[in-house]
C-alpha positions as MATLAB code, in Angstrom:
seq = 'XXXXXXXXXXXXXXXXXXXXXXXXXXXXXXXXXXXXXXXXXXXXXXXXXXXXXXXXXXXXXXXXXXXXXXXXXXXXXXXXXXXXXXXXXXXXXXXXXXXXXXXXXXXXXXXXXXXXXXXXXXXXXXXXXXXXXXXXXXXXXXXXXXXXXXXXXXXXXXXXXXXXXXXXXXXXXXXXXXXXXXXXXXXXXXXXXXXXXXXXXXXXXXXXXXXXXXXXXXXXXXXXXXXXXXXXXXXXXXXXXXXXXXXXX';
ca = [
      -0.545  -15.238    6.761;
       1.854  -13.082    4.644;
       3.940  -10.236    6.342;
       4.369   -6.852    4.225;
       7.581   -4.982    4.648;
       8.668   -6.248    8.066;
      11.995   -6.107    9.126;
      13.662   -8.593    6.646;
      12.207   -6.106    3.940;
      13.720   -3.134    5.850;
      16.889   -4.876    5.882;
      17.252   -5.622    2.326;
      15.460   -2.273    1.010;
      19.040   -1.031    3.153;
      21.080   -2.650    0.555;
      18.994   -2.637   -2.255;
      17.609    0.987   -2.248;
      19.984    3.013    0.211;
      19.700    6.569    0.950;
      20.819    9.005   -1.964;
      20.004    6.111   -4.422;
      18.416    6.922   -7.635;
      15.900    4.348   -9.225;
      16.049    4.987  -13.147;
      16.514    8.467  -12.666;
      13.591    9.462   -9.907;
      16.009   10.878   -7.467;
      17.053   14.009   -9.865;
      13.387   13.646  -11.732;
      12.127   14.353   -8.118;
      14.114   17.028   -6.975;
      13.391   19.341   -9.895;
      10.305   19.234   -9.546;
       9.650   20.088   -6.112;
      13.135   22.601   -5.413;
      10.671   25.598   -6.969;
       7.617   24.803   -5.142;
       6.636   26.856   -2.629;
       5.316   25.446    0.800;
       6.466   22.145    2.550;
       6.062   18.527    0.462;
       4.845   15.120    1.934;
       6.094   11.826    0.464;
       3.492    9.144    0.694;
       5.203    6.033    1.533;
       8.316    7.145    2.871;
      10.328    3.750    3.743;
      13.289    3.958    4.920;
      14.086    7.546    3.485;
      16.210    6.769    0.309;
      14.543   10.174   -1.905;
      13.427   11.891    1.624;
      16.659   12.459    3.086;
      18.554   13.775   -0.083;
      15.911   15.841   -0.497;
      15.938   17.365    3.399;
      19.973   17.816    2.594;
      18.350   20.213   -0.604;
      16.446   22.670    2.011;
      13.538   21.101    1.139;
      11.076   20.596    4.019;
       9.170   17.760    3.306;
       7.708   15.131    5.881;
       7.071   11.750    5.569;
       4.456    9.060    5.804;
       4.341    5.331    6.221;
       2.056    2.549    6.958;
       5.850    0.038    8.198;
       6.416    0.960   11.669;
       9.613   -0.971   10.608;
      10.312    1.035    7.734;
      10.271    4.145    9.824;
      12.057    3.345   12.687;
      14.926    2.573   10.356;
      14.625    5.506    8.823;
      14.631    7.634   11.597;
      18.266    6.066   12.413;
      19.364    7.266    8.756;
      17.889   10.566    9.337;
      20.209   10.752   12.497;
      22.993    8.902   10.420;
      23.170   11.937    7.683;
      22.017   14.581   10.553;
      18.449   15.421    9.302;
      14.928   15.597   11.077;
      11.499   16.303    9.865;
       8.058   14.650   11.066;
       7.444   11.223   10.519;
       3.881    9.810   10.272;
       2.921    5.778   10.562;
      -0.737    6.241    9.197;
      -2.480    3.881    6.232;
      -2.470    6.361    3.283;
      -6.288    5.502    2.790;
      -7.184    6.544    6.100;
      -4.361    9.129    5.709;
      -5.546   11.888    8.484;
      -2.770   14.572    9.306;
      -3.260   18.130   11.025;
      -1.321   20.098    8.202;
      -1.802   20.314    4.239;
       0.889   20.543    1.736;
       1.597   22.191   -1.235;
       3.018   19.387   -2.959;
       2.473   15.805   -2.172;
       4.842   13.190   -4.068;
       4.731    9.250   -4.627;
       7.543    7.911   -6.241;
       8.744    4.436   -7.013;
       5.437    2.865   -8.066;
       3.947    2.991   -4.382;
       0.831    4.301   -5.898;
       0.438    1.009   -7.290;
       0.363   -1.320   -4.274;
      -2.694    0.077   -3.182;
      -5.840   -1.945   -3.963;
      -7.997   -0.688   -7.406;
     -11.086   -1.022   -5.185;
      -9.667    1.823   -2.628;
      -7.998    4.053   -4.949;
     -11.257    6.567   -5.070;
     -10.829    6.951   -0.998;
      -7.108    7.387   -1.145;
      -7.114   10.146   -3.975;
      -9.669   12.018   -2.325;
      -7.599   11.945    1.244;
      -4.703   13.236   -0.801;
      -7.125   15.871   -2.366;
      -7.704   16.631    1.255;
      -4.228   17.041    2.152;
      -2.903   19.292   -0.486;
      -3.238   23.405   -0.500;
      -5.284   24.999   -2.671;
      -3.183   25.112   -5.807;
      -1.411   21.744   -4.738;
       0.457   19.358   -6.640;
       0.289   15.340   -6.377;
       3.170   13.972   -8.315;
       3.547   10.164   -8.575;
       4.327    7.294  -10.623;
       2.322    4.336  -12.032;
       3.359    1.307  -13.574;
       2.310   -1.327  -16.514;
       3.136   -4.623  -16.393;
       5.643   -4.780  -19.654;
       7.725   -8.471  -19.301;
       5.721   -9.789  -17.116;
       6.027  -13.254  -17.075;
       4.131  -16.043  -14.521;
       6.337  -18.281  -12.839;
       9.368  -16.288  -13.282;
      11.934  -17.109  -10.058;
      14.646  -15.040   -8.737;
      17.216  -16.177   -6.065;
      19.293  -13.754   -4.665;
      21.895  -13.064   -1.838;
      22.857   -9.882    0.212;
      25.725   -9.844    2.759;
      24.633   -7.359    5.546;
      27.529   -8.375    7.766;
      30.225  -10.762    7.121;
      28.342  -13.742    9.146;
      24.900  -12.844    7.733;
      22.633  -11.422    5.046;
      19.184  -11.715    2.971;
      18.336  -14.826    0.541;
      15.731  -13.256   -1.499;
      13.225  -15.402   -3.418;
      10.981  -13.800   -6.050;
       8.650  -16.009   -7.518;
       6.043  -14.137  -10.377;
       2.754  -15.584   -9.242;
       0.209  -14.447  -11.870;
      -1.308  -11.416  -14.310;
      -5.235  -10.813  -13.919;
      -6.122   -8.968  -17.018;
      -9.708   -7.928  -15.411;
      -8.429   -7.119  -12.429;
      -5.069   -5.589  -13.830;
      -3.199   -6.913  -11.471;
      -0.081   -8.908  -10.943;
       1.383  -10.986   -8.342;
       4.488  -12.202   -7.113;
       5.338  -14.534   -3.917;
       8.427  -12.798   -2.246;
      10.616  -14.774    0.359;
      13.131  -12.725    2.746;
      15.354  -15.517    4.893;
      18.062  -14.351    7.304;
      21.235  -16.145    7.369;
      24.021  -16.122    9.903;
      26.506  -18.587    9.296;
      24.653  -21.361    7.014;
      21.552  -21.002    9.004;
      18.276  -19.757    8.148;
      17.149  -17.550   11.512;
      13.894  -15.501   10.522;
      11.828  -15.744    7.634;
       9.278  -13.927    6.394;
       7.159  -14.151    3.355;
       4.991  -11.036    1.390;
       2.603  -11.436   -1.024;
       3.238   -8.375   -3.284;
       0.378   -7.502   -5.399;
       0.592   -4.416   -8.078;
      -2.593   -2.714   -9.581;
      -2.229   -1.271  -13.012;
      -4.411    1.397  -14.934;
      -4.310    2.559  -18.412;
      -3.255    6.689  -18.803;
      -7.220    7.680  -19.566;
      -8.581    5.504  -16.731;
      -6.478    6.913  -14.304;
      -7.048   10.576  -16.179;
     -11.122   10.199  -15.317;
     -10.035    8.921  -11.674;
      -8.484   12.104  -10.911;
     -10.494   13.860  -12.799;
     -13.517   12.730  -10.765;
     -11.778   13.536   -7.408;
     -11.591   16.991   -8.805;
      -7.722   17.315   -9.785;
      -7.047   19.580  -13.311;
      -4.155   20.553  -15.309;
      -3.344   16.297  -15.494;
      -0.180   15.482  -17.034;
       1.978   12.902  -17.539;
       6.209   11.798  -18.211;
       7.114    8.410  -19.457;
      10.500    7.016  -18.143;
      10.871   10.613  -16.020;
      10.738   12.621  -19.469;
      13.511   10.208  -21.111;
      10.965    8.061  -22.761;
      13.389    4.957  -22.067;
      10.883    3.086  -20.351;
       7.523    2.382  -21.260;
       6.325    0.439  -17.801;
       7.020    3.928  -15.546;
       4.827    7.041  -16.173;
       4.486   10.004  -13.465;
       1.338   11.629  -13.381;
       1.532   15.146  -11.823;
      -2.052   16.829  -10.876;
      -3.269   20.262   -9.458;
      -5.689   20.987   -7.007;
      -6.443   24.385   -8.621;
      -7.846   27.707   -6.168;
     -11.434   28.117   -6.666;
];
C-alpha cells in the first residue's frame, strides 16, 4: 500500500540532503569521531551517500549498507560523480548478514529510529555481530519535541527547469505507549503542470527514553554507554547520539 524511499524519495533526498551536506552539525560530529579509529567503518543506512562520500574523500574506508535498492543505485552514480568507490550492501539491517566485521559501525540522522521497537533486540545484536572486538556503534536517536498531529507541509523542489517534487507532509499521530509517531508523506512528480508519478510513505519513528535504550544495549552486551545531546552543543534536545563498545573479553 505505502512505498518507502522509492525513487521520488531518492530524488528529493538529492535536493534536500546532497552529498557533503551537514544536518545540524552531524557531518563534522561524524568525522571526528571516526578519523582516529582504527580499522574500516560501516554506515547503516547509507542512502544516497550524503556523510559516506565526504567521509571516503577523508581516507576513511568505510562501506555502506541499505535496505533502497533506489537509494543505492543513486548513490553509486555520486560515488562516480566525486570519484570514490567502496562496497555497497542492499541488505535489511535486521537480517543484516555481511562476510566482514568492523571496528566502528555508525548510524546517523535518526535512522536508528525507523526501525520497529518490537525488532530493535534482533537488530542490536546483528550489529553486536558485526563489530570487532573492541568496536564502536555510534548513532543517533530522537524524541518527539513539537510534535504536533495534523500538522501539514506543502512543499516544492525544481529538479530541472520543466519538473520537480511537490512534497506533502501531513503529521498523522503520537502513541505515547507505543512511543511512536506518524506522519503521511506524499512525493508527486511534476513536469510541466502535470502530476506524472506519485508515491506515498507512511513514515513511522520509534522513540526511547536515554535509560531504556541504556538497558537495551546493555542487555545485548555493549559497555562503556555514552551519550551527546545536539552533537555535544546541547542546542537541541530531540537529537542524542549514543556511542557503545563492544569491549575484548
Amino acid at each position: 500500500m505505502f512505498k518507502e524511499y522509492g525513487e521520488l524519495s531518492t530524488k528529493l533526498y538529492e535536493v534536500t540532503k546532497p552529498v557533503g551536506h551537514s544536518l545540524n552539525g552531524d557531518m563534522e560530529y561524524y568525522l571526528e569521531k571516526v578519523k582516529n579509529r582504527q580499522g574500516s567503518v560501516l554506515e547503516a543506512g547509507v542512502g544516497t551517500g550524503r556523510m559516506l562520500i565526504p567521509l571516503l574523500k577523508e581516507g576513511i574506508a568505510i562501506d555502506g549498507v541499505d535496505i533502497s535498492p533506489e537509494m543505492l543505485t543513486q548513490c553509486k552514480t555520486n560515488m562516480q560523480k566525486y570519484q570514490v568507490n567502496t562496497n555497497l550492501f542492499n541488505q535489511d539491517l535486521i537480517q543484516l548478514d555481511l562476510k566482514q566485521k568492523y571496528s566502528t559501525i555508525i548510524m546517523p540522522s535518526g535512522s536508528f529510529c525507523l526501525l520497529s521497537r518490537n525488532q530493535i533486540d534482533t537488530f542490536l545484536q546483528r550489529i553486536y555481530h558485526h563489530l570487532e572486538e573492541d568496536g564502536l556503534f555510534i548513532f543517533d536517536t530522537l524524541l518527539p519535541i513539537g510534535f504536533q498531529t495534523g500538522d501539514m507541509e506543502i512543499s516544492n523542489y525544481p529538479i530541472t527547469e520543466d519538473s520537480g517534487v511537490l512534497f506533502t507532509s501531513i503529521s498523522k499521530g503520537i502513541d505515547w505507549l507505543e512511543q511512536k509517531i506518524s506522519y503521511i508523506h506524499k512525493y508527486e512528480l511534476l513536469h510541466k503542470g502535470a502530476v506524472k508519478k506519485t508515491e506515498i510513505s507512511h513514515f513511522i519513528l520509534y522513540w526511547y527514553g536515554l535509560k531504556e535504550l541504556e538497558g537495551l544495549l546493555k542487555h545485548i552486551g555493549f559497555s562503556s554507554i555514552d551519550y551527546d545531546i545536539g552533537y555535544g552543543q546541547e542546542n537541541d534536545p530531540s537529537l542524542i547520539t549514543f556511542s557503545a563498545s563492544k569491549e575484548h573479553n
